[in-house]
C-alpha positions as CSV (number, residue, x, y, z in Angstrom):
1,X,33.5,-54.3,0.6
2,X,34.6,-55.8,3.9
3,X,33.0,-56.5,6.6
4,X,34.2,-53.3,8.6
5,X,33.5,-51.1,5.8
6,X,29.7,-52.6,5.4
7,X,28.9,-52.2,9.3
8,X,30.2,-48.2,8.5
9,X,27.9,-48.1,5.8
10,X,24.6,-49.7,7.8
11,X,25.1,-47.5,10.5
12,X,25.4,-44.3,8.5
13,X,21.9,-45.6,6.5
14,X,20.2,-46.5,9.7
15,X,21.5,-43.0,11.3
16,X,20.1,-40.9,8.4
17,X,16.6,-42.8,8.3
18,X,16.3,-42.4,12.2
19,X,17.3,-38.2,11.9
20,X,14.4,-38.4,8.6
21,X,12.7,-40.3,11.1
22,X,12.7,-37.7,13.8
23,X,12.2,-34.7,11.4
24,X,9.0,-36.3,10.4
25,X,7.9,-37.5,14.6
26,X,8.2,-33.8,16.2
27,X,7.1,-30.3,15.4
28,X,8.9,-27.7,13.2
29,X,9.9,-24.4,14.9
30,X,7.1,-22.7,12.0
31,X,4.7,-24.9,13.3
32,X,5.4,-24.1,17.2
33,X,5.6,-20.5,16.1
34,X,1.8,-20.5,14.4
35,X,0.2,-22.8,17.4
36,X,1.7,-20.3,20.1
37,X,-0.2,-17.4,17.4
38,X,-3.4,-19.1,17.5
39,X,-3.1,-19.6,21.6
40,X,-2.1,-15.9,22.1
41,X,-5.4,-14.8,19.9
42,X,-7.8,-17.4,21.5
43,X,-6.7,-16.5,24.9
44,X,-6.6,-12.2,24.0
45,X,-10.6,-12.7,22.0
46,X,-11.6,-14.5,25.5
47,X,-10.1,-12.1,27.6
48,X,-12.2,-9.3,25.6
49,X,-15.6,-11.2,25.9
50,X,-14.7,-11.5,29.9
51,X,-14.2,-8.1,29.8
52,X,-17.0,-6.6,28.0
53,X,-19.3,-9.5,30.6
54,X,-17.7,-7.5,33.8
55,X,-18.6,-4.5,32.7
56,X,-22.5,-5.4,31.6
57,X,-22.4,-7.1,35.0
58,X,-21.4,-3.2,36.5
59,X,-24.0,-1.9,34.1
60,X,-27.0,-3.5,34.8
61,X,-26.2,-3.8,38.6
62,X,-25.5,0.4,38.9
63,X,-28.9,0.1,36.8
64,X,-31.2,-1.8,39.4
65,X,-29.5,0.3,42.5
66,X,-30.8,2.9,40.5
67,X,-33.8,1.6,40.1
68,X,-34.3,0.9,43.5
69,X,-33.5,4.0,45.0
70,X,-35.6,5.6,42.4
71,X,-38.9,3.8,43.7
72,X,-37.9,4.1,47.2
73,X,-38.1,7.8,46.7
74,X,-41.9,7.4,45.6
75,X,-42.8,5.4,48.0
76,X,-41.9,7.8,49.9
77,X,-43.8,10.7,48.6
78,X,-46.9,9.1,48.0
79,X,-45.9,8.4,52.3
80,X,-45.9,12.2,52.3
81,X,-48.8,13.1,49.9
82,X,-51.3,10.9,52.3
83,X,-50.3,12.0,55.5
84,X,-50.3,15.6,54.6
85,X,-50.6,16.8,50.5
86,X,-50.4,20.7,51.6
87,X,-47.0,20.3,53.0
88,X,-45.9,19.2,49.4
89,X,-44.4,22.4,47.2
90,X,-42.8,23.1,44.2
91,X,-38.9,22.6,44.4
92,X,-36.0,19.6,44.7
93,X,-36.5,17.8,47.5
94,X,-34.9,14.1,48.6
95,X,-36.4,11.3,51.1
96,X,-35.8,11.1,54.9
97,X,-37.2,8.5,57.0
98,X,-36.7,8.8,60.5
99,X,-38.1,5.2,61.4
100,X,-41.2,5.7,61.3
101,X,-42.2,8.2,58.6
102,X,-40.7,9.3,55.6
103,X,-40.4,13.4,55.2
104,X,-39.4,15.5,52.3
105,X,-36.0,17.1,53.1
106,X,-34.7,20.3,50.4
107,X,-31.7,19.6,48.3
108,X,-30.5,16.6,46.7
109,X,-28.6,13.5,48.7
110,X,-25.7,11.1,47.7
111,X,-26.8,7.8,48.8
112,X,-23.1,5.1,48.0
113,X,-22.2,7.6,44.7
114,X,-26.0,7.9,43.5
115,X,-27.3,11.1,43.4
116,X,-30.8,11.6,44.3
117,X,-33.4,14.2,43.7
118,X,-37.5,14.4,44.0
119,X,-38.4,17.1,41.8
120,X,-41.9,18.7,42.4
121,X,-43.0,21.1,39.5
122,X,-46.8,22.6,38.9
123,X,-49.5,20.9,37.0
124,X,-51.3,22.9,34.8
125,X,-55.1,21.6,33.2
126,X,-57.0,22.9,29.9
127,X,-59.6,26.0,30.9
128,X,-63.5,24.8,31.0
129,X,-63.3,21.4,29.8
130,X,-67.0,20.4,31.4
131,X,-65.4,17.8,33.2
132,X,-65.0,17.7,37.1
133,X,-60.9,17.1,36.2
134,X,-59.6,18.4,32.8
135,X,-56.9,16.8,30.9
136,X,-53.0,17.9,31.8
137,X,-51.1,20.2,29.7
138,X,-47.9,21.4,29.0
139,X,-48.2,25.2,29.0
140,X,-51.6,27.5,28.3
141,X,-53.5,26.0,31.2
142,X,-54.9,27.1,34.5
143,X,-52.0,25.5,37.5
144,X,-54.2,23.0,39.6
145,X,-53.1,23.9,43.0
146,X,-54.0,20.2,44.0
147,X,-52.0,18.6,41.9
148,X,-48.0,18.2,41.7
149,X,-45.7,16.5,38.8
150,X,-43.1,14.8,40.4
151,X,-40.0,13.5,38.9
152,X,-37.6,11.3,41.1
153,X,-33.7,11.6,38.9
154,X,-31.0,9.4,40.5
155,X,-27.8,10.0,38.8
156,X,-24.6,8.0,38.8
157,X,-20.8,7.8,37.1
158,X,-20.1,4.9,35.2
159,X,-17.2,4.7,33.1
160,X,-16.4,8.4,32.7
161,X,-20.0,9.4,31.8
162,X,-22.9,10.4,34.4
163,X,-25.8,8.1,33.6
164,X,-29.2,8.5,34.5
165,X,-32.5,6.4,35.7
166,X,-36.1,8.8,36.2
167,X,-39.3,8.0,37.3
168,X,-42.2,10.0,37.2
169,X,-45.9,10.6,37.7
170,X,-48.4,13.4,39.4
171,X,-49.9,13.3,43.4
172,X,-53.0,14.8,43.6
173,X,-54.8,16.1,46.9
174,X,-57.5,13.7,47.8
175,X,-59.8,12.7,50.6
């Protein structure tokens, strides 16, 4: 070999170690291809988690307005059932304060989407118990005219369903 032809030949040897070279130093287009995969299904499973957060964040704060509301309302008729228990009746009823009382107005109210109701329903006792107060039953009793169930319902639509939050309890007419 002569000089010229061994110079071809280094070159060509050094040219094929540095393209083996090369193939070995950077990423294949099957190896690009999986790393983009995995990205794509980390970044989708944390975009599911942030959504499924948001929307126990809406939950639970739709729950507390609820909430709120709800004992706001009975606060307001134990207001009403201490000024004045005989102007107290069976019926649906919702919570007015004019600044310095709270009154009992018919009908429902929509207070920022929540629905709102006071629900006042008859109290009926068991018949010759001995006591000065007999126990509260469902039906079969004598209605104690100084007593009232009430039932505060403040309803809401979240995601395509109405959902609901109830308190409840009995007033009772004393002095």
């Amino acid at each position: 070999m002569n000089n010229q032809q061994d110079t071809n030949y280094k070159q060509m040897t050094n040219d094929k170690t540095q393209i083996k070279n090369n193939k070995e130093a950077g990423f294949t287009l099957v190896e690009v291809v999986v790393a983009i995969g995995l990205i794509l299904s980390l970044s989708l499973g944390m975009m599911a988690v942030n959504s499924l957060t948001a929307a126990s964040l809406v939950q639970n704060q739709n729950e507390s307005v609820a909430g709120e509301l709800a004992r706001e309302a009975m606060e307001a008729v134990q207001s009403v059932r201490a000024r004045s228990f005989p102007s107290l009746s069976v019926g649906e009823f919702h919570p007015v304060y004019d600044g310095t009382n709270w009154s009992l107005v018919p009908g429902n109210e929509v207070v920022d989407g929540f629905r709102r109701k006071v629900v006042f329903s008859p109290v009926q006792r068991t018949f010759g118990c001995g006591e000065n107060v007999c126990d509260v039953v469902e039906a079969g009793g004598v209605i104690d005219e100084w007593s009232l169930k009430v039932l505060v319902e403040v309803e809401w639509d979240e995601a395509k369903e109405t959902r609901k939050f109830s308190l409840g309890g009995y007033v009772t007419y004393w002095r």
